[in-house]
N, C-alpha and C positions, 0 to 999 in steps of 0.2 A: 504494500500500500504506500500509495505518496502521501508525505504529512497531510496535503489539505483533505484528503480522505476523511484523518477523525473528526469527528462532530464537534463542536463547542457549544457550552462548556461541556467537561466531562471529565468526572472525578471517581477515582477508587474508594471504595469504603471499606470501616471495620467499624462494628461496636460491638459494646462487652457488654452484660446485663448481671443484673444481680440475681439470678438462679429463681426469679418468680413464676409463675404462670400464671397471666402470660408474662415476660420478663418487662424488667424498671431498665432503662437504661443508665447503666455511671459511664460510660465512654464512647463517645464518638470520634472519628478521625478522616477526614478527607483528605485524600493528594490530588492535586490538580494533572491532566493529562494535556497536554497542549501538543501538535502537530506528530503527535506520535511519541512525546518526549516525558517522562514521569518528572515532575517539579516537587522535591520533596522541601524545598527550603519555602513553597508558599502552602507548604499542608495548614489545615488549621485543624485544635483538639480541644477536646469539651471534655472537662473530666467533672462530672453528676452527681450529686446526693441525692439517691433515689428514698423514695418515700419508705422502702422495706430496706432494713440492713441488710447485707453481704452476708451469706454463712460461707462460714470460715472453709468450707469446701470447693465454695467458687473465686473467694480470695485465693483457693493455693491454686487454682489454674492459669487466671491472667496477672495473680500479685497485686488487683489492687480491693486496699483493707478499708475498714468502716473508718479507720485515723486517717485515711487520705483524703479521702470525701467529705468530711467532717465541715471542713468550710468553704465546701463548695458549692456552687449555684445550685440551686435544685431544676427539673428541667422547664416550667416555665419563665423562667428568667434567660432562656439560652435559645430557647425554640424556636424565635425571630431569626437568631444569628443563623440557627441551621437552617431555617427553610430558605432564608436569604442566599445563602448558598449553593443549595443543592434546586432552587425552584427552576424548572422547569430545564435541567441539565440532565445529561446521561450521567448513570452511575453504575461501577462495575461492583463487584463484590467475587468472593468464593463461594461457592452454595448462596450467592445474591437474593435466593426466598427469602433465607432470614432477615437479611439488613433490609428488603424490600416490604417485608411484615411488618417488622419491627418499628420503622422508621412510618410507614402510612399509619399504623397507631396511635403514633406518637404526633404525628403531623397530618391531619385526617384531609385537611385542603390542599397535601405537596399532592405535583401532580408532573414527575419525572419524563425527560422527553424518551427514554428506554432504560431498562436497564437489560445488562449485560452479568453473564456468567462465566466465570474462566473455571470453574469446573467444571460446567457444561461441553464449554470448550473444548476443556484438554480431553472428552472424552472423544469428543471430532477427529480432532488432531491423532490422540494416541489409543487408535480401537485396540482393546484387549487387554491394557493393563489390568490389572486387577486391586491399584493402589491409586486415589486420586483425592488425596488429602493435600494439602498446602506443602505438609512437610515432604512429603512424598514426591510429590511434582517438585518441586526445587532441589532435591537429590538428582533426582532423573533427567532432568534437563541440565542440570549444572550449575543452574544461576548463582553466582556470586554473592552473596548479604553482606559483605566484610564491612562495604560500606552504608549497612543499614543501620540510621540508633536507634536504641533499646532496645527492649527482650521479647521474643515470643512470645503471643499472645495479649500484647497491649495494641491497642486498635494500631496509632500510627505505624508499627514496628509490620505490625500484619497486610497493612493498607499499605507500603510501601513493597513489600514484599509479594503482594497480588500484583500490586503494578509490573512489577519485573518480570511477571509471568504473565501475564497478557500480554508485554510486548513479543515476548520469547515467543509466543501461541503466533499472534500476531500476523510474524513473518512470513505462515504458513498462508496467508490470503491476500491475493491481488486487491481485493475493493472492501469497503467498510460493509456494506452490505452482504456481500458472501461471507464475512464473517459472522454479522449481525443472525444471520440467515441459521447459523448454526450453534451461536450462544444467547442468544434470549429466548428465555423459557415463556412455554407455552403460557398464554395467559395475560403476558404484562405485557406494559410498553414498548415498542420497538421492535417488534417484529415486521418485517419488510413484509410490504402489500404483496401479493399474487397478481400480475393482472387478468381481467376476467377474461374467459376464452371467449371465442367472436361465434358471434350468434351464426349458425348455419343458415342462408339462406337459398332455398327452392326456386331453381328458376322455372 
């Protein structure tokens, strides 16, 4: 694909939830994608004091504790910031239902111009694996994180590291659309039109 290919705006996501059903969110994270290029130095991150504490079970998964959040915005005071962002832009994700759930729950009027799945993807891309988790596909491809910060599983760390693997996907497609065609899941936004076949006429 040529840079003016990807859409604008269009941003990776991660967010972390506090283990409710349905989940609180305490973390959100975008990276900005511009011309095919992941922009980690204009990511923005929302770190949440959800209404239900963390048990300490989904604290050991992403590291973040009920002291971290403590004096942080709760999600009406941040809501503005994120729809402003994300309103009416592509958003990528890994298993993209979740952050796609999650996030129309939480913002019931965003209204995303598609979203995109780079899991969905990688199953395009790579038929038959039998491992198509985050950590997995970045083993498998190769991709480099040396220069990613932070740790596993905190949204920005995650969202930068989905970027790297959509680009890597990426390369396997001439047009935005033949990709489109094969990572937005049925149902949501962005799925490219069919055009309708041409009515047979009787002469």
């Amino acid at each position: 694909m040529t840079p003016t290919d990807w859409p604008k705006p269009l941003f990776v996501v991660d967010v972390e939830g506090n283990g409710a059903n349905p989940p609180d969110l305490v973390e959100v994270a975008v990276v900005p994608v511009e011309d095919g290029q992941p922009l980690p130095d204009k990511a923005r991150t929302w770190l949440i004091r959800p209404p239900v504490p963390i048990p300490g079970r989904i604290s050991r998964i992403h590291g973040i504790t009920n002291d971290m959040v403590a004096g942080c915005p709760d999600w009406a005071d941040v809501a503005g910031e994120v729809a402003e962002v994300l309103d009416g832009a592509w958003i990528v994700a890994h298993s993209a239902g979740v952050e796609y759930s999650v996030l129309s729950r939480h913002l019931p009027d965003w209204k995303p111009a598609g979203v995109l799945d780079t899991l969905r993807l990688a199953k395009a891309v790579f038929p038959g694996r039998k491992g198509f988790g985050l950590d997995a596909l970045i083993d498998h491809t190769g991709i480099s994180l040396a220069n990613v910060v932070g740790t596993r599983h905190r949204a920005a760390y995650d969202a930068q590291a989905t970027a790297l693997l959509l680009l890597h996907l990426a390369a396997r497609y001439d047009t935005w659309q033949a990709l489109a065609a094969h990572a937005v899941p049925p149902g949501m936004p962005g799925l490219p039109s069919t055009p309708e076949p041409e009515e047979q006429t009787l002469w």
